[in-house]
C-alpha atoms as one frame of an Amber mdcrd trajectory, in Angstrom:
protein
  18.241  19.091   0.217  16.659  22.588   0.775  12.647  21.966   1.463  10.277
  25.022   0.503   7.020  26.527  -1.062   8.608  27.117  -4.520   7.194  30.447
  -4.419   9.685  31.351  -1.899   6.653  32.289   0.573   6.150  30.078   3.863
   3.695  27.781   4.111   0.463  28.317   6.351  -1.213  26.110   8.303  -5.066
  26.815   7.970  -4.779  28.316   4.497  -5.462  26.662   1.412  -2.068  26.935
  -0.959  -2.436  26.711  -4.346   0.122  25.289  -6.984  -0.495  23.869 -10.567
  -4.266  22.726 -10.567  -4.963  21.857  -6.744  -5.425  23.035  -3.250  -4.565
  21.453   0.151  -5.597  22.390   3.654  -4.688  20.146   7.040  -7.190  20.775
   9.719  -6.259  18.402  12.731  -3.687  19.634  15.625  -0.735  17.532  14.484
  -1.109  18.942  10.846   2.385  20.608  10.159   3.226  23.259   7.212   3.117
  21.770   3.758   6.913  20.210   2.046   7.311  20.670  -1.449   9.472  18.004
  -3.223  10.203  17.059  -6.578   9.028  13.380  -7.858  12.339  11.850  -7.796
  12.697  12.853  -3.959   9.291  11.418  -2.809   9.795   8.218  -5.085  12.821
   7.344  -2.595  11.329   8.878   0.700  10.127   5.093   1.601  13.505   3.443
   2.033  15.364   7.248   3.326  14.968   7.839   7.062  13.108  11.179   8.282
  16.352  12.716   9.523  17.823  13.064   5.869  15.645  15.332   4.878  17.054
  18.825   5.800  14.416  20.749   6.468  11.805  18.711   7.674   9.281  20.532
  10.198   8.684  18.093  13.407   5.050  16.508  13.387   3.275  13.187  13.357
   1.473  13.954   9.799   2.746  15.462   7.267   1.736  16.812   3.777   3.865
  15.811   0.851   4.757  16.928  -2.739   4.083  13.808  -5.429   4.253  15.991
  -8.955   1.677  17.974 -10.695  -1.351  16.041  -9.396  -0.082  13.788  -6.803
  -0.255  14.233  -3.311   2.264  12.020  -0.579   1.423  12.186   3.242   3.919
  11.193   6.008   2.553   9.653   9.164   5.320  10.063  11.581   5.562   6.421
  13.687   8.743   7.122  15.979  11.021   9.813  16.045  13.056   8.001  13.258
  10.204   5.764  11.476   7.564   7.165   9.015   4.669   5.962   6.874   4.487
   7.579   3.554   0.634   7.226   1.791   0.397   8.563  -1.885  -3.308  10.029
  -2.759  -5.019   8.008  -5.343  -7.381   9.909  -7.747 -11.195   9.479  -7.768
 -11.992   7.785 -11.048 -13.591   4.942 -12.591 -12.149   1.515 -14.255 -13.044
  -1.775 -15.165 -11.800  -4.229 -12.788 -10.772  -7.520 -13.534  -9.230  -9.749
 -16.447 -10.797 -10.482 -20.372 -10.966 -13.753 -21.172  -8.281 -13.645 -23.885
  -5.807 -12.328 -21.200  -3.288 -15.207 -20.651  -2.832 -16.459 -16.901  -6.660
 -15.196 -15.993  -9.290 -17.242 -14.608 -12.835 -17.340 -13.897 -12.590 -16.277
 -10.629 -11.111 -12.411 -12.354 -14.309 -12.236 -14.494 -16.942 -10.946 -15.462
 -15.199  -7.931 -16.015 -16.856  -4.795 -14.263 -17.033  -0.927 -13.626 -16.200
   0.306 -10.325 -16.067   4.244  -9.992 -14.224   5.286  -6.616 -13.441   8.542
  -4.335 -10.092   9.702  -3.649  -8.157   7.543  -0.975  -4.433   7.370   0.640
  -2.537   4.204  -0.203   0.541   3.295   1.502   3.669   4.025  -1.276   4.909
   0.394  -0.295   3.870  -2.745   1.392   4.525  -2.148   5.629   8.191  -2.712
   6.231  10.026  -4.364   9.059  10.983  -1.128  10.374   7.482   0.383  10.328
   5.988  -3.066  11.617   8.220  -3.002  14.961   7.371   0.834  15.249   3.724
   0.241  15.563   3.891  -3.378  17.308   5.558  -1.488  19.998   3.235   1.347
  20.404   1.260   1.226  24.222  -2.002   1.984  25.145  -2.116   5.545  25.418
  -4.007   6.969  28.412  -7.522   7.855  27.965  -8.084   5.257  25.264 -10.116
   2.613  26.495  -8.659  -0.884  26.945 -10.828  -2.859  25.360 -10.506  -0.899
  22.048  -6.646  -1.403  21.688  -6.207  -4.434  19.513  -4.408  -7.443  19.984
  -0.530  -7.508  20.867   1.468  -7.713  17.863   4.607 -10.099  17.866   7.309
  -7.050  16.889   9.658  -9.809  14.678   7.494 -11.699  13.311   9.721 -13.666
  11.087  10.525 -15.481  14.201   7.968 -17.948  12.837   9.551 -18.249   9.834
  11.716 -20.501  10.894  15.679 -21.570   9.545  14.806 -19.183   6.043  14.187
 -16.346   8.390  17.446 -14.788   7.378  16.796 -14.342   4.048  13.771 -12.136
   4.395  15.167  -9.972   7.283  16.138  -6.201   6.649  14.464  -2.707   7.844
  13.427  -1.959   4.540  12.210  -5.326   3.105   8.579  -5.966   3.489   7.091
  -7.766   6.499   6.109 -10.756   6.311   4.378 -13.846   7.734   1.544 -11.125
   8.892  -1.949 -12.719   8.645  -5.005 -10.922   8.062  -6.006 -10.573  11.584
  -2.580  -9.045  12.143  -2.827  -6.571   9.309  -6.191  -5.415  10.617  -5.048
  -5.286  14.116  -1.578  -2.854  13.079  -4.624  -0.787  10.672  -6.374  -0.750
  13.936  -3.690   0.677  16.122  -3.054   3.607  13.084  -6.577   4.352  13.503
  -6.627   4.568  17.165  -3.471   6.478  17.687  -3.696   8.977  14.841  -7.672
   9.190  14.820  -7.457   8.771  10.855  -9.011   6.450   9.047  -6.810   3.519
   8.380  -7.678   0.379   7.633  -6.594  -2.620   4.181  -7.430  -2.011   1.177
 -10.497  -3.087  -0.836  -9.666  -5.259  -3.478 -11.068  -2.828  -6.068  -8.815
   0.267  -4.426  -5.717  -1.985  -4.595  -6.427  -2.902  -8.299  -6.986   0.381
  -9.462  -4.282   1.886  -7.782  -2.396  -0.671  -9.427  -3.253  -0.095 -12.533
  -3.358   3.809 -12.588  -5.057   4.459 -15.505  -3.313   0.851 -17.670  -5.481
  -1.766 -18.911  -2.364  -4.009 -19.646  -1.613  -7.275 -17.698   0.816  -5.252
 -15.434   0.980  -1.371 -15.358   4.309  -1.586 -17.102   2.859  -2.909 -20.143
   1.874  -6.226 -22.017   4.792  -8.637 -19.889   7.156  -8.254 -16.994  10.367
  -9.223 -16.273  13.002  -9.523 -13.158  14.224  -5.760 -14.145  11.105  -4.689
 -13.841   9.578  -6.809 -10.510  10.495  -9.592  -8.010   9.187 -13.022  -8.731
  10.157 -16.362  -9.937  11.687 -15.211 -13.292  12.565 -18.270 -14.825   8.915
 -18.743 -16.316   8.311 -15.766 -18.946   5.044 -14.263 -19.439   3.946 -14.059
 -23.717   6.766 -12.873 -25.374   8.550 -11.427 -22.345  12.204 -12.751 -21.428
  13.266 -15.012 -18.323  15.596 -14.280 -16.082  16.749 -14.098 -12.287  14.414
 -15.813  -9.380  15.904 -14.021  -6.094  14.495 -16.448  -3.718  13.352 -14.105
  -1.167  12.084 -10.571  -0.620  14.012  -7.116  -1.949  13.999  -4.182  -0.316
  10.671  -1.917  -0.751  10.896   0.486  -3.733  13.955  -1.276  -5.433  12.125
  -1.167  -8.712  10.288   2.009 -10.814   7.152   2.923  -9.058   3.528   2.763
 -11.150   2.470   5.925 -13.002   0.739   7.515  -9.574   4.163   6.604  -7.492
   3.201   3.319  -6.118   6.078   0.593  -5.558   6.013  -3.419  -5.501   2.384
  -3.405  -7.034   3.507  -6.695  -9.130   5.833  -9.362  -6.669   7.858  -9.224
  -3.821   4.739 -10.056  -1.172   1.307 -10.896  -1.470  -0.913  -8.370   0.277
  -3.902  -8.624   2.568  -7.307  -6.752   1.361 -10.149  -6.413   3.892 -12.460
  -8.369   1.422 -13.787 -12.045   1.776 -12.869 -14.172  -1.723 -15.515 -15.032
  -3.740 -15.317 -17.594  -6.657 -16.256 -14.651  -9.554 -16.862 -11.324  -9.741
 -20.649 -12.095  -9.967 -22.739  -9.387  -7.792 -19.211  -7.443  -6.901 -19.814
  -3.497  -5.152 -19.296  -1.262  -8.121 -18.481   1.415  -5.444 -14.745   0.699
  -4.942 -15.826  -0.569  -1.376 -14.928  -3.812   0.456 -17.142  -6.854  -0.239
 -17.231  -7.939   3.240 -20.156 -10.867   4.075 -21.992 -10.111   6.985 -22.718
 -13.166   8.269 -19.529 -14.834   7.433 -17.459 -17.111  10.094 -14.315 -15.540
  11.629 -12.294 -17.744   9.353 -13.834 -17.493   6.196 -11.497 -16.542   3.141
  -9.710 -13.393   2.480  -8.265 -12.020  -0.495  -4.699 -11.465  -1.605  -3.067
  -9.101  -4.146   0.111  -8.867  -5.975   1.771 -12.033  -6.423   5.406 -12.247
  -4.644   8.867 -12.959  -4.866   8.234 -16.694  -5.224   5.488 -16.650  -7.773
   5.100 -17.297 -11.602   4.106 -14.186 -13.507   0.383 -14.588 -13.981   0.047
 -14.202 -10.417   1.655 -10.959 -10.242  -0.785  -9.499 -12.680  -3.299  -6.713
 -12.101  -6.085  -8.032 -12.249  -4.836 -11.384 -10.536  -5.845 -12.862  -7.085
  -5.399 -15.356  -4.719  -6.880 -16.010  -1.392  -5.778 -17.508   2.123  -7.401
 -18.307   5.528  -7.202 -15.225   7.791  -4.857 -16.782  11.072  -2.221 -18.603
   8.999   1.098 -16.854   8.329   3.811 -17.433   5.667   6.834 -15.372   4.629
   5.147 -14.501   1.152   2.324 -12.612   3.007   2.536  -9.150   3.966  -0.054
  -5.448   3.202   0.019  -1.833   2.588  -2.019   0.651   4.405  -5.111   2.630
   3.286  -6.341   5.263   4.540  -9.832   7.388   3.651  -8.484  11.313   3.927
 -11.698  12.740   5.943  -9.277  14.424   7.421  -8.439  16.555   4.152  -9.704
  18.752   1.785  -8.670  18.189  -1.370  -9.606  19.736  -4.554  -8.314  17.857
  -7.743
């Protein structure tokens, strides 16, 4: 694969470039010339390995190609491990689940505006690969000690236990990661790269889920085990049954959402940085994370997605679950956000 400007010009660093309705300009040190791709070559840059694409310019942080109004960033992690964020659109929606939508609760109501800025969301949940990249970072010299978060366990399916096996692979998601863990690798990202990493709110993981749908699941009115990983042999209204895998796929195995985002519905639950709360009652309508101030270390936190061993209503949109921060399982893992103060974009 030959990667270029598709005006045949080379790219600049410190100019704006222009192409069909936006303009992009890197300003940190790292920042390398843009890489133009076309949709079908980002949608498989999570699970293909740096070195495979041909003409790819060295560089920590790179700036991406995702269609017509898309934009995909690659944080480079090791020499052969990268992080690929999609940009999510500022826009508005209304969050959470009508009452007449089967599987909903209580807890997904009342249903709500949130407007949000643009943000970076990781293209998949954090895999293996990327986990043990990170987990194995030092302390670089001149950051101070007492900022580097905890050590991270690099296998963590180690605590699995006998099933460990079946979860295990580069490119499957990691798992058994609690919340303090998820923060902690966010942490590290935001130390090392001075970006501005950190989990999801629940409202930026919804509406990046839903990009632009107001269906159960941003494939339409049902789901099925062509279209996600979960426990298919429970249909959702008139949708079909099928296959329950048992464990976790590889990332990106099934069609991305509309704005390029894989494994939205199933395969792992994923951390947000909110607390739970029982309803929806008092909720930010700023697409930030409702975080209690006063809140004990181990209070609730929220989970998004459903997973590979989960009926269908819990794979919904709108649906969520919650867990106590410390405790680890292998349907538990997160994707990365990240706040691009370090761009300028212009939609």
């Amino acid at each position: 694969m030959s990667v270029s400007d598709p005006s045949g010009s080379a790219s600049k660093l410190q100019t704006p470039v222009a192409r069909q309705g936006f303009f992009a300009v890197c300003f940190p040190l790292d920042c390398v010339p843009i890489e133009w791709l076309a949709a079908a070559e980002v949608e498989t840059m999570a699970s293909a390995k740096p070195a495979q694409a041909k003409a790819a310019p060295a560089g920590p942080w790179r700036v991406l190609r995702w269609n017509s109004r898309q934009l995909a960033y690659r944080e480079r992690l090791t020499e052969e491990v990268s992080l690929t964020l999609l940009r999510i659109p500022a826009g508005r929606f209304s969050m959470g689940a009508p009452e007449g939508e089967e599987g909903s609760s209580g807890a997904e109501r009342p249903v709500h505006e949130v407007t949000l800025g643009d943000f970076l969301l990781g293209q998949t949940p954090v895999t293996q690969a990327q986990w043990r990249a990170v987990a194995g970072w030092q302390r670089q010299e001149g950051k101070a000690a007492e900022l580097w978060p905890q050590e991270l366990v690099l296998d963590p399916l180690e605590r699995v236990g006998r099933d460990a096996e079946r979860f295990r692979g580069d490119q499957r998601p990691v798992v058994g990661i609690t919340w303090a863990e998820a923060m902690a690798f966010c942490e590290r990202l935001k130390l090392r790269t001075e970006k501005n990493y950190a989990l999801p709110s629940e409202a930026q993981w919804e509406y990046a889920c839903r990009a632009g749908t107001t269906s159960p699941f941003h494939f339409g009115a049902t789901i099925s085990p062509e279209l996600a990983n979960y426990d298919g042999t429970t249909a959702y209204g008139e949708g079909p049954t099928g296959t329950y895998r048992e464990q976790t796929t590889d990332v990106a195995s099934f069609s991305a959402n509309a704005w390029g985002l894989h494994d939205m519905h199933g395969n792992v639950w994923e951390w947000c940085e909110d607390h739970w709360h029982d309803s929806y009652e008092g909720a930010p309508t700023d697409g930030s994370a409702w975080v209690d101030a006063h809140a004990q270390e181990d209070e609730r936190r929220l989970l998004r997605g459903g997973s590979w061993f989960d009926v269908p209503h819990g794979c919904r949109s709108a649906g969520r679950y919650w867990y106590l921060p410390d405790i680890h399982f292998q349907g538990r893992g997160f994707r990365v956000c990240c706040l691009p103060q370090d761009l300028i974009l212009y939609a």
